[in-house]
C-alpha positions in Angstrom: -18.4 -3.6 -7.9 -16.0 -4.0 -10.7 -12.4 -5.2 -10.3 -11.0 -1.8 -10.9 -13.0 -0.2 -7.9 -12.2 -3.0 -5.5 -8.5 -2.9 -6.2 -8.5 1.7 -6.0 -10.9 1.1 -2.4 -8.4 -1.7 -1.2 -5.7 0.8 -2.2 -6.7 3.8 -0.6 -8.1 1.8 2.2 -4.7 0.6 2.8 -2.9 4.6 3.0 -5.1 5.8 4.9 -4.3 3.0 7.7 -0.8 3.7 7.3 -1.5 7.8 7.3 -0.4 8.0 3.9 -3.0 9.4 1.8 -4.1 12.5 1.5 -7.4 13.4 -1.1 -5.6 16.4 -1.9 -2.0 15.7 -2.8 -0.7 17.4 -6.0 0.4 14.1 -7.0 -1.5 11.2 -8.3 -0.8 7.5 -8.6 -2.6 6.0 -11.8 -3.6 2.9 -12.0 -4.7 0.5 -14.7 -5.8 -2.8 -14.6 -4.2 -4.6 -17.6 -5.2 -8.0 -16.8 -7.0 -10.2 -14.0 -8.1 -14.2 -14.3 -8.4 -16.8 -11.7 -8.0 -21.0 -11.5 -9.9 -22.9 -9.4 -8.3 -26.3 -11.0 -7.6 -28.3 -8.1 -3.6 -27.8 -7.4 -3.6 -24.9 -9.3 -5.6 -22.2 -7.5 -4.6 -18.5 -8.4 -5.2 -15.2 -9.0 -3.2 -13.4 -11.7 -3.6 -9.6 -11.5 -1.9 -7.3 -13.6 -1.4 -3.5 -13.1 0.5 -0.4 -14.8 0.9 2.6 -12.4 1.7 6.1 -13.2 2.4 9.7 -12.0 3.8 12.4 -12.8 6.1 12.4 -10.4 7.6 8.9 -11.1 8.2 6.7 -14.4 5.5 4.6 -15.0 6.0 1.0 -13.4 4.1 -2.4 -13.9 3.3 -4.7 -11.0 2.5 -8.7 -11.8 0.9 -10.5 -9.0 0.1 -14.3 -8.8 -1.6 -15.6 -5.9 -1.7 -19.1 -5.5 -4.1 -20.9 -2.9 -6.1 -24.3 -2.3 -8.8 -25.5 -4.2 -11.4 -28.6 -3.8 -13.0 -30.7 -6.5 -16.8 -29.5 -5.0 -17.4 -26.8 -7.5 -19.2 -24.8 -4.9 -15.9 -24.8 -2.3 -13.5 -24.0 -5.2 -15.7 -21.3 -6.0 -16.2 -20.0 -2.5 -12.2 -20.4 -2.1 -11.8 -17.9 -5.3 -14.1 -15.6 -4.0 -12.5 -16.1 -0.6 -8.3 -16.0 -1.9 -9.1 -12.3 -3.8 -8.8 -9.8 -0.8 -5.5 -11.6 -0.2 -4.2 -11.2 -3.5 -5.2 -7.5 -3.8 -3.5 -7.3 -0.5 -0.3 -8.6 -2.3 -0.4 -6.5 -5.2 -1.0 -3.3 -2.8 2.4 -4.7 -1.3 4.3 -4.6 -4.3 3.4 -1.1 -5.0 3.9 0.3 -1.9 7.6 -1.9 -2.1 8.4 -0.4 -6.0 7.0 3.1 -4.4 9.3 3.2 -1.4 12.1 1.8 -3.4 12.2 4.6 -5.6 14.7 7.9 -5.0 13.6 10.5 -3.1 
């Protein structure tokens, strides 16, 4: 599964919890994946996602998410702990858009 399609299925995932999406709205949010890394460097564990979003019913807006977490020198544990840190920083990043969303003028 690409980045792109793990980030949309979190998203959607995530309204239709909170009874907020519906397949066949007349508006769409857009979303485009500008930019994603990741450290495992001990002390410097991160995720760095970077997304533009837009509809036509709302300027576009970006949304920059760093997610910092622990790391260990093994090699395998710091990988495991990227792999393990990425739900929780698409879960950020699905918070800032819902936050810039709901901020907006109705």
């Amino acid at each position: 599964m690409t980045y792109d399609k793990y980030i949309q299925d979190a998203l959607i995932s995530e309204l239709k919890l909170a009874g907020a999406f519906d397949a066949d709205a007349p508006t769409k949010l857009q979303g485009h994946l500008d930019y994603i890394t990741f450290n495992s460097n001990i002390g410097a564990g991160k995720w760095q996602i970077d997304m533009t979003f837009s509809s036509e019913a709302i300027p576009p807006f970006k949304v920059n998410t760093v997610y910092k977490f622990f790391t260990n020198f093994v090699a395998d544990v710091a990988c495991n702990q990227v792999a393990t840190a990425l739900p929780a920083a698409v879960q950020e990043l699905i918070g800032q858009v819902v936050a810039h969303v709901s901020a907006l003028p109705k």
